[in-house]
C-alpha positions as CSV (number, residue, x, y, z in Angstrom):
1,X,-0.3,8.9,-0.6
2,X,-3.4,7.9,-3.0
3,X,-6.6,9.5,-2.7
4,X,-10.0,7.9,-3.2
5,X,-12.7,10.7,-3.7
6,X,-16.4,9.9,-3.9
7,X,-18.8,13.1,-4.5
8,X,-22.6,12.3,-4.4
9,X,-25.5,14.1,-6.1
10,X,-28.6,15.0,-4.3
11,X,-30.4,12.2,-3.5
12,X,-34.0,11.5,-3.4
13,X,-34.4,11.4,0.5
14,X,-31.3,13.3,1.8
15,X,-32.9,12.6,5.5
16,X,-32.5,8.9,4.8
17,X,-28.9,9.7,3.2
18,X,-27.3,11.2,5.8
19,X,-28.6,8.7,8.4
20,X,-27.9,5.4,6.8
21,X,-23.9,6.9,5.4
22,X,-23.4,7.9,9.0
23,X,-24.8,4.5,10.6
24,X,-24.4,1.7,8.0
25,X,-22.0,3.0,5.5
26,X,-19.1,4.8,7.3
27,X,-18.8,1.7,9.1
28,X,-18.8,-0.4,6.2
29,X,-15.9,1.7,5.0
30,X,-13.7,2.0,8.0
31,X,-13.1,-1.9,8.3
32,X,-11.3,-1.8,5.0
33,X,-7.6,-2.8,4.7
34,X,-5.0,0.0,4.6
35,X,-7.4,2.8,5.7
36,X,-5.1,6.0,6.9
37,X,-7.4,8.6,7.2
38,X,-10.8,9.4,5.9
39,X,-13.2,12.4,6.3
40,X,-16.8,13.3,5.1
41,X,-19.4,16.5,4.5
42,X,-23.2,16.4,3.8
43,X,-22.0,20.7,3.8
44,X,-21.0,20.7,0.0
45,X,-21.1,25.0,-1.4
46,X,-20.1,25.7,-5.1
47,X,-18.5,29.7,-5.3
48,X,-21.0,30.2,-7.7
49,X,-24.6,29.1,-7.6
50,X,-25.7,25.6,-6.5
51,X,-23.4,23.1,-5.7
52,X,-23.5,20.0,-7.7
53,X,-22.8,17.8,-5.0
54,X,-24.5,16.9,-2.1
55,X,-21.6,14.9,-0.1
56,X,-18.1,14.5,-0.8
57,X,-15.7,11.6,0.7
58,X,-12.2,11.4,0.8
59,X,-10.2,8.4,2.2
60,X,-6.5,7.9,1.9
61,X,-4.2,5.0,1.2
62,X,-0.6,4.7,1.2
63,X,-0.4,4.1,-2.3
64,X,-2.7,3.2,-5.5
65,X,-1.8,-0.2,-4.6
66,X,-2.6,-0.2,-1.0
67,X,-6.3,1.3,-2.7
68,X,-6.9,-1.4,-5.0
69,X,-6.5,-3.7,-2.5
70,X,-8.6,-2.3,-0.5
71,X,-11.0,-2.1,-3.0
72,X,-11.2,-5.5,-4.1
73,X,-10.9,-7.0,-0.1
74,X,-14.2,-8.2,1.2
75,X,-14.8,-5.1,3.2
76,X,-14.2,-2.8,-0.2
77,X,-16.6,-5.0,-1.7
78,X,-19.8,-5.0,0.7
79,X,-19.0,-0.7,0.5
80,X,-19.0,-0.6,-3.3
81,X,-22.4,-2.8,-3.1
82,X,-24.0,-0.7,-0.4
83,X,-24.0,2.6,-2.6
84,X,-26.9,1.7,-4.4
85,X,-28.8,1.3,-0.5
86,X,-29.0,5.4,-0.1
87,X,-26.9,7.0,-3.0
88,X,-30.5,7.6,-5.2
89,X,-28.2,10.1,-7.1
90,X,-25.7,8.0,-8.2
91,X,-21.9,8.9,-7.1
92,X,-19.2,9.7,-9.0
93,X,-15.4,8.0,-7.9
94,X,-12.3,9.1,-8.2
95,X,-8.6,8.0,-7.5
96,X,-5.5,9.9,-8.0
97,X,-2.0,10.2,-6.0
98,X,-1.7,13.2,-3.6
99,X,0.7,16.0,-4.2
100,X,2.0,18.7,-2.0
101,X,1.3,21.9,-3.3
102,X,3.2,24.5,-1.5
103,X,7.3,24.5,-1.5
């Protein structure tokens, strides 16, 4: 499995974050090809004083291929350029293959 994490610092507006993610953007994002699973949290906590974040997403593809695919589809395109319509703070993407931890 491949792993496509997005974390998000505060924006300017986080009203007008959270609502337009939820209704314009999730959407956006779950008409892309080779979609498995993907979840979301506007609840970000650091263990140690504030968080740097404001919203993390994670969404997962089969494979690194399946993601760039994905990426570079229609759909993948219209998310990537929709960022800049709430994201004020900018976001900060990452991929990287999934490994089990425990065994």
């Amino acid at each position: 499995m491949h792993r496509l994490l997005v974390l998000y610092p505060k924006p300017a507006d986080p009203d007008h974050f959270r609502d337009y993610y939820v209704t314009k953007h999730l959407p956006l994002v779950m008409e892309m090809p080779g979609l498995l699973a993907c979840r979301y949290s506007f609840d970000v906590a650091a263990t140690k004083g504030e968080a740097p974040y404001f919203a993390v997403f994670e969404a997962d593809f089969a494979d690194a291929t399946a993601l760039a695919a994905a990426r570079s589809s229609d759909q993948g395109r219209r998310a990537a350029a929709d960022v800049v319509n709430y994201a004020t703070g900018g976001a900060v993407v990452i991929d990287y293959p999934v490994q089990d931890g425990i065994g």
